[in-house]
C-alpha positions in Angstrom: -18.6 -17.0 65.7 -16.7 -16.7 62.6 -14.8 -14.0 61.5 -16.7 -11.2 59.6 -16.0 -9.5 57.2 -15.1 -5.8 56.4 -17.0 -3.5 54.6 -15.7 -0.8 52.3 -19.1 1.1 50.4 -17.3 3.1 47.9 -20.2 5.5 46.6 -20.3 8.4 44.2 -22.9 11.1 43.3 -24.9 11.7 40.4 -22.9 8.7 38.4 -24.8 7.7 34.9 -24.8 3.5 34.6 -24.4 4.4 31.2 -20.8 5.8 31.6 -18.9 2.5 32.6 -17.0 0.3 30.9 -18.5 -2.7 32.2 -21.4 -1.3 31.1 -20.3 -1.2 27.8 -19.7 2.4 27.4 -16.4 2.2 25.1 -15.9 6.2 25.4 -15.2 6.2 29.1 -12.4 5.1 30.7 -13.2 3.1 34.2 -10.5 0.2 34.8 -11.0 -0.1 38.5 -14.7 -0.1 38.2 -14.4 -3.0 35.1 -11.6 -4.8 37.5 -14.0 -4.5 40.5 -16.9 -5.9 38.3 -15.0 -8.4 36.9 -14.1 -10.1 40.1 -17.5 -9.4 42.0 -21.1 -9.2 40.9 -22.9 -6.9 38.7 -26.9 -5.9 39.1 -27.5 -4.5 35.8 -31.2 -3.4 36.9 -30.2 -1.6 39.9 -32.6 1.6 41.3 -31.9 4.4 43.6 -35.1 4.9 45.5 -35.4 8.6 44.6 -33.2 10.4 41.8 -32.1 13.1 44.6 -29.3 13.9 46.3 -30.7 13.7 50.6 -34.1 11.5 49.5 -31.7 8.5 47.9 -28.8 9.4 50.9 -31.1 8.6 53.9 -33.3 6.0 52.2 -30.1 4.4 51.6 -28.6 4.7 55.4 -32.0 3.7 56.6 -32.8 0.8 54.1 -36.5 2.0 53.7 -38.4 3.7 50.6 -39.0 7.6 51.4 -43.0 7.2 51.5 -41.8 5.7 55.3 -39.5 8.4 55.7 -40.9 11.1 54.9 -37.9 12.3 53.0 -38.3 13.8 49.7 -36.1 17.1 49.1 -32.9 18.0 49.5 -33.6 20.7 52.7 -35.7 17.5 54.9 -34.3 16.5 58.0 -33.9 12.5 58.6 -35.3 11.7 62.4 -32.4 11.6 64.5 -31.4 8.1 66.6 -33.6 6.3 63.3 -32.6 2.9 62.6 -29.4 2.7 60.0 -27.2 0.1 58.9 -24.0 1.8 60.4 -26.0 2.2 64.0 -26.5 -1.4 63.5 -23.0 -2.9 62.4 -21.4 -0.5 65.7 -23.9 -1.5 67.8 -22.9 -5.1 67.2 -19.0 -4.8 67.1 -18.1 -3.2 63.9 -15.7 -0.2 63.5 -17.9 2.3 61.4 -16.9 5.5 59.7 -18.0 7.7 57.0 -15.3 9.7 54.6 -16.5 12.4 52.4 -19.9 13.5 51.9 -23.6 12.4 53.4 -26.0 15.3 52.7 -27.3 14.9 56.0 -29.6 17.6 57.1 -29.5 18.0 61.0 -27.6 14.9 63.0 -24.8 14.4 60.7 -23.5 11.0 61.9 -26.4 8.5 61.9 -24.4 5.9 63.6 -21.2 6.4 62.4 -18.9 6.2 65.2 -16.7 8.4 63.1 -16.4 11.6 60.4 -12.8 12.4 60.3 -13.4 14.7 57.1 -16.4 15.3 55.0 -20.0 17.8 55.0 -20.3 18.1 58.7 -21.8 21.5 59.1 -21.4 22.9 55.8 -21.2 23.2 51.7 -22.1 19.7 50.0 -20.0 20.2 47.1 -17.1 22.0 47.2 -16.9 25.5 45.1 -14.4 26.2 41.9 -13.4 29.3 42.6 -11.0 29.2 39.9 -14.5 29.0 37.6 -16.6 31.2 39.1 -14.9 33.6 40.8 -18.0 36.1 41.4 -19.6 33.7 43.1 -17.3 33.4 46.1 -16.3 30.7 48.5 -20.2 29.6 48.9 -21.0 29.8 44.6 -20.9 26.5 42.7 -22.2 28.2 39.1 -24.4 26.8 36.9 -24.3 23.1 35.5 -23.6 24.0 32.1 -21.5 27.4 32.4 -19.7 26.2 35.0 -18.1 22.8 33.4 -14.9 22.3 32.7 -11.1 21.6 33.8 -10.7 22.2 37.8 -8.7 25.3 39.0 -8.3 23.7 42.9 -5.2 22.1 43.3 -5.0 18.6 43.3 -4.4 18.2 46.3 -7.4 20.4 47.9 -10.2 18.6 45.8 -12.5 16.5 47.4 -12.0 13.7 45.6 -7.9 13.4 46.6 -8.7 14.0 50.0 -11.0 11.3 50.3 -8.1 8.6 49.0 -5.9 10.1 51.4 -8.4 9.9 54.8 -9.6 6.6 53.7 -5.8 5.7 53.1 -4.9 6.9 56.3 -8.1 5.4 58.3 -7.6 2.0 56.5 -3.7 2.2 58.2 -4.7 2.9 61.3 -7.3 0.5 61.7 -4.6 -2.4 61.1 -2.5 -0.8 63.2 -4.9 -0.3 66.1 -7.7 -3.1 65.8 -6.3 -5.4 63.2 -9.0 -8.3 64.9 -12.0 -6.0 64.5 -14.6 -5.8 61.3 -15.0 -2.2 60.0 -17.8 -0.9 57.8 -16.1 2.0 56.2 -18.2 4.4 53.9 -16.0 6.3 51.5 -18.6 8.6 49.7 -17.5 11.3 46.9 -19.0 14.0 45.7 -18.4 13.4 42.0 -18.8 13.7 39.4 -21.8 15.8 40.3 -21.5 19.2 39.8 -19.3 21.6 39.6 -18.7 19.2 36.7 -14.6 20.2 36.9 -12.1 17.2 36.7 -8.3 17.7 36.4 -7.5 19.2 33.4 -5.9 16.3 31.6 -8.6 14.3 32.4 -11.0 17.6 30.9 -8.4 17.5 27.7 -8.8 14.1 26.9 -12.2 13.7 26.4 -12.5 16.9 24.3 -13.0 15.4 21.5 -14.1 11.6 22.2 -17.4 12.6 23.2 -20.5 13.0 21.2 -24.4 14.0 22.4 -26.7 12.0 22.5 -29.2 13.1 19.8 -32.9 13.3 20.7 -36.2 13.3 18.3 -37.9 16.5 16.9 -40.4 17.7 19.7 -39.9 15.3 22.0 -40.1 17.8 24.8 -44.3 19.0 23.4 -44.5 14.9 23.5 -43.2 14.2 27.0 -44.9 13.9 30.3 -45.7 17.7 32.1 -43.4 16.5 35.5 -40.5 15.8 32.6 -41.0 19.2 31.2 -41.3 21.3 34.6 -38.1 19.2 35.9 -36.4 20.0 33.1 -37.3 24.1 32.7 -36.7 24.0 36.8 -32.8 22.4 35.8 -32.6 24.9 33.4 -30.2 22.5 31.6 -32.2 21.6 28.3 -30.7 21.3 24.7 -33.2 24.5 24.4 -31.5 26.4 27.2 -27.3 26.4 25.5 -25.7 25.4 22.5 -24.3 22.3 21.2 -20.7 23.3 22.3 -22.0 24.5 25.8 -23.3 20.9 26.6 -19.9 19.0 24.8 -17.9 20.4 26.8 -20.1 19.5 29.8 -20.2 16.0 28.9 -16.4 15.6 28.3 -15.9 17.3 32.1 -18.6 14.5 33.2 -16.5 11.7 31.5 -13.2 13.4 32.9 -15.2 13.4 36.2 -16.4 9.7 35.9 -12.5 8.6 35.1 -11.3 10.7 38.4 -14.0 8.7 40.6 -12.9 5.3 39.4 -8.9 6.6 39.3 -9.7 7.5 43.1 -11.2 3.9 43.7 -8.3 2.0 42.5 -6.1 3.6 44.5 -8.1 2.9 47.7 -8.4 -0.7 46.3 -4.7 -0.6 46.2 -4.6 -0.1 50.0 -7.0 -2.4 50.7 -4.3 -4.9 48.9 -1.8 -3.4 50.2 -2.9 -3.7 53.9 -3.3 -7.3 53.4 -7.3 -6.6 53.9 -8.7 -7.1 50.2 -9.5 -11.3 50.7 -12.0 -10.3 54.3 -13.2 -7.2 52.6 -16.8 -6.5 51.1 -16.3 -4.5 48.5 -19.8 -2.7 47.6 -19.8 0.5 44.8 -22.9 2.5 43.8 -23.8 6.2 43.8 -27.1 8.0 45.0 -28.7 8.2 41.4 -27.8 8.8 37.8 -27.1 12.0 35.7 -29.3 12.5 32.5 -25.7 13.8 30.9 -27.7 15.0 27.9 -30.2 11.9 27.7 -33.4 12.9 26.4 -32.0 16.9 26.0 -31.1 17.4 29.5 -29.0 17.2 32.4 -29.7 16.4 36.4 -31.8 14.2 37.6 -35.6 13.1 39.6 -36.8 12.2 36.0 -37.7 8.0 36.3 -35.4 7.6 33.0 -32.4 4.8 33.5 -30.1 7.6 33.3 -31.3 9.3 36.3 -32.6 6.3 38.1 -31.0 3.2 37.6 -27.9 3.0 39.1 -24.2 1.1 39.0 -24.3 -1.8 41.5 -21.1 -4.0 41.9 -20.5 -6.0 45.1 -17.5 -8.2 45.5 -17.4 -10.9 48.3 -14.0 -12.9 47.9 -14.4 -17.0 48.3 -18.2 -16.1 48.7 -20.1 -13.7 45.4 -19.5 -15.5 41.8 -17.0 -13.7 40.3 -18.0 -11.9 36.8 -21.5 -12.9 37.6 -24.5 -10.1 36.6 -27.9 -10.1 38.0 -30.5 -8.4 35.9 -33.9 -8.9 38.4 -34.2 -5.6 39.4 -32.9 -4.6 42.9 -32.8 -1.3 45.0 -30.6 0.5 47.0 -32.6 -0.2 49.8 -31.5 -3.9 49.5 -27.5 -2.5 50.7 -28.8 -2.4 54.4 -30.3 -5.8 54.5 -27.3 -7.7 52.6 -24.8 -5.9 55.0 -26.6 -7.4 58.1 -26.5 -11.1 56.4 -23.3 -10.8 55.9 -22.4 -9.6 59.3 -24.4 -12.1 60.7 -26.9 -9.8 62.3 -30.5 -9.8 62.2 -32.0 -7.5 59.7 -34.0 -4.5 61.6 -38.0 -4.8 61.1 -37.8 -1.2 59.7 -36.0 -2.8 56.2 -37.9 -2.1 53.4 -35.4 -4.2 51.5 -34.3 -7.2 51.2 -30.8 -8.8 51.1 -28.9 -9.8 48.1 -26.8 -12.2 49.6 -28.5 -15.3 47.4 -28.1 -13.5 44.1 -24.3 -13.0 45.0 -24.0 -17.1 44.9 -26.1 -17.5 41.7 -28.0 -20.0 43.8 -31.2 -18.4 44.3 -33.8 -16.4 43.1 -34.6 -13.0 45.1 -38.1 -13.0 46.8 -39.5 -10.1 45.2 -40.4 -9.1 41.5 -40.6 -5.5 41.6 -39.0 -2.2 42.8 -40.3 1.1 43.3 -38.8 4.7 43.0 -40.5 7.9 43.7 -39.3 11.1 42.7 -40.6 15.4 43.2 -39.3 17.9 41.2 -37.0 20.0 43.2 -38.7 23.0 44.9 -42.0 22.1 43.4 -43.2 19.4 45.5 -46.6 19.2 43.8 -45.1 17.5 40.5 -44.1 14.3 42.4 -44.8 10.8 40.5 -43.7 7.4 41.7 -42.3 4.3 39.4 -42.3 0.3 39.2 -39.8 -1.4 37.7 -40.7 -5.2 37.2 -40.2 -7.6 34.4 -39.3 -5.6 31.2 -41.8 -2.8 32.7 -41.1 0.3 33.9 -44.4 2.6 35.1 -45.0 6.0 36.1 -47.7 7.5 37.7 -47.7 10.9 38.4 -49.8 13.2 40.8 -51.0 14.8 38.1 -52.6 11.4 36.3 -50.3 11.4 33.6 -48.4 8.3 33.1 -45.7 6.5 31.2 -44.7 3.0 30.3 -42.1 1.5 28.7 -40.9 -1.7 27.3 -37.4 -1.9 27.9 -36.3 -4.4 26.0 -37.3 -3.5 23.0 -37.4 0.5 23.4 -34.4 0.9 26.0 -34.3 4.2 25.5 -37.2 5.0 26.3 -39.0 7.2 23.7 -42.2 5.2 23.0 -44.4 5.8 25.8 -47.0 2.9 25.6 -49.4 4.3 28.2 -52.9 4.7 26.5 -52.2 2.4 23.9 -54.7 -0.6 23.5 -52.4 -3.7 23.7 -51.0 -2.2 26.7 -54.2 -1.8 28.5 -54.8 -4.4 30.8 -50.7 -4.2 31.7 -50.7 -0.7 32.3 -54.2 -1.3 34.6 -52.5 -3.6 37.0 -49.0 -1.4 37.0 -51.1 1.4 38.0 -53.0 -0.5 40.7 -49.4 -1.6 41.9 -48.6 1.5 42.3 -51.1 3.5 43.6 -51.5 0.6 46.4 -47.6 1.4 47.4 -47.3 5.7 46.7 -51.0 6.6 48.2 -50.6 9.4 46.1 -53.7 11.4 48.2 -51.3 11.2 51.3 -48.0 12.5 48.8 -48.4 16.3 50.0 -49.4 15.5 53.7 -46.2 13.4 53.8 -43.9 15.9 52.2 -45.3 18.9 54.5 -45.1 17.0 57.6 -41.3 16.5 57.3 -39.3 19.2 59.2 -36.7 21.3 56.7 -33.5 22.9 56.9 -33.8 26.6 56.1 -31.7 26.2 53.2 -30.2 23.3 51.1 -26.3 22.3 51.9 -25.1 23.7 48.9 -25.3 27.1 49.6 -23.4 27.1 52.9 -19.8 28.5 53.0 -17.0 25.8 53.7 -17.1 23.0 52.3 -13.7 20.8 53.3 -14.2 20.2 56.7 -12.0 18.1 59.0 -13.1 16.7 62.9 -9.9 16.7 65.1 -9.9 13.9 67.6 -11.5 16.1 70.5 -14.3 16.4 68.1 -13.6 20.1 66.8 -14.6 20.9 63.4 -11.8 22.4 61.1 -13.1 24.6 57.8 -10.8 24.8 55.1 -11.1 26.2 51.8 -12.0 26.2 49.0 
């Protein structure tokens, strides 16, 4: 057989395709993300499955759209011993281990043969004390109040000890199985909130960023699962003032530049070790942030900043390099393209389907159209479900209100074209398309029958937690 490649998914949380370089953001600063895109391939219409945290997570791991898994809200458990792509790559001789956070709910490997540091039995995000001191070890603060320049040292963030365990785990793999593949997941937890970044990186974008501006009553305009999300966020242009949600955004950008800082200097490893040239290099991140889009913050709206997502794969000798895709794709497609690549058969289970032909530039994927579904946290009855295909993007909602958009010429979405009379007939067959896929009658039956934590991870105590080699699990804090 020949060799196989390595694998090294870099994957953030909560990171806005619009706040890239590549993507042509000139505000932001993202060098190792540009470099990575320049020598690898770009899917510019790339779509988290769900625009939340533990749906996209375990729809990702297991390759399959949450309609199959049941998976919907941040407190559902993922069925334990299910098929996923790290199960599958250790089952069939690859080294697997995940750095950082997963989100998991109950069985917190999945198939990862290791977790030396990351969300194993606690807080998802790790708590600024030096913010929000009345909230205690377990408080993360609001989104808005709570934004701004870090008070953890350095060296205690999440982010720094994620380059430092995938440093370490990247040495000791040469060292100790220099002829074995590894599939090695590094996932952060930003720039999601606690929106706090190093200070200098906070101080720099002070004053480089602007809001996005957004028409008189938009929000009486807007669909009812748009507004209830948005009141439930409590992060709306209506909730703070202008300087509130500046000074979130320039933490976000400050956040964005720490991710991609973090990422060069695990790519600098990878070089380092001599690894780089028989390494897959995939980066993405769960789903988007609305960073002040449309008025608000968060995410589970269907808009591109919540949904679409930043997909860069680089494949020395084998992906064009600078090459960009714009069919759309999912993040389901990651488990299916891994297996090619490995040479192993894709599981039965896959929803998706791999990207490996699109990497080449030789071939058309077998598939026009990807769907997302999205519920607004804690209010499972405002759930709606999307189609991206073409120029298109659809929404159907439970309610029957729905929204369509021509993206190329209104890519910012603010002319809903769903009623109108030239749209009919399009609109018709989007919403058979989708009401064929969601089957929104069985939406609540699905949702209720999926077993729940008794609380979401974010409001458990520790949340830097390290498993020693007997399998004990260290808390730290903050």
């Amino acid at each position: 057989m020949p060799k196989r490649p390595n694998i090294l998914f870099l994957f953030s949380d909560q990171h806005s395709p619009h706040v890239t370089g590549f993507g042509g953001n000139a505000v932001i600063d993202t060098p190792n993300l540009d470099r990575l895109a320049s020598e690898g391939v770009v899917f510019n219409n790339a779509y988290c499955q769900n625009p939340l945290c533990v749906p996209s997570r375990c729809s990702v791991v297991t390759g399959r759209y949450c309609r199959n898994i049941g998976i919907y809200d941040n407190q559902h458990i993922l069925e334990q011993n299910c098929v996923t792509f790290p199960r599958v790559l250790g089952t069939t001789g690859y080294r697997t281990c995940l750095i950082g956070k997963s989100h998991f709910n109950g069985e917190q490997f999945h198939g990862y043969q290791q977790r030396p540091y990351g969300d194993l039995y606690g807080q998802a995000h790790q708590p600024d004390p030096g913010r929000t001191p009345e909230r205690g070890a377990a408080g993360l603060g609001g989104v808005i109040k709570a934004a701004g320049p870090s008070g953890i040292p350095l060296p205690l963030t999440q982010t720094e000890i994620c380059v430092a365990e995938a440093s370490k785990w990247l040495q000791g793999h040469v060292g100790l199985h220099p002829e074995q593949p590894f599939c090695l997941s590094v996932n952060f937890d930003k720039p999601h909130f606690p929106i706090c970044p190093p200070p200098h990186l906070y101080d720099k974008y002070k004053q480089r960023v602007e809001l996005p501006t957004v028409p008189e009553g938009y929000l009486e305009r807007t669909v009812p699962f748009a507004r209830k999300a948005i009141d439930c966020t409590y992060t709306g242009y209506q909730h703070f003032t202008p300087g509130d949600h500046l000074n979130t955004l320039a933490a976000y950008y400050g956040c964005v530049e720490w991710v991609d800082d973090a990422i060069g200097r695990i790519l600098n490893v990878l070089d380092y070790l001599r690894l780089a040239e028989d390494t897959i290099v995939v980066y993405s991140t769960d789903h988007g942030e609305m960073g002040g889009e449309h008025g608000t913050w968060q995410k589970t709206l269907f808009h591109e900043a919540s949904t679409r997502v930043p997909l860069i794969v680089r494949w020395p000798h084998k992906a064009t390099a600078g090459c960009t895709v714009a069919t759309p794709v999912g993040l389901i497609d990651l488990f299916p393209t891994m297996c090619e690549a490995a040479g192993v058969e894709t599981p039965d289970s896959c929803d998706g389907i791999s990207l490996i032909p699109s990497l080449t530039g030789n071939a058309d994927l077998e598939r026009d159209a990807i769907f997302s579904e999205s519920t607004v946290l804690k209010h499972p009855t405002h759930a709606g479900c999307m189609i991206r295909t073409g120029d298109w993007k659809y929404a159907y909602y439970l309610d029957g209100a729905e929204e369509l958009y021509n993206l190329a010429a209104d890519p910012d979405e603010w002319d809903n074209l769903a009623g109108q009379a030239e749209t009919t007939d399009l609109q018709a067959d989007l919403r058979r398309r989708v009401v064929a896929f969601w089957e929104p009658d069985k939406q609540m039956d699905r949702f209720n029958a999926t077993p729940s934590m008794a609380r979401e991870k974010h409001f458990y105590e520790f949340s830097n937690q390290f498993m020693l080699g007997d399998g004990t699990v260290v808390d730290a804090r903050p």
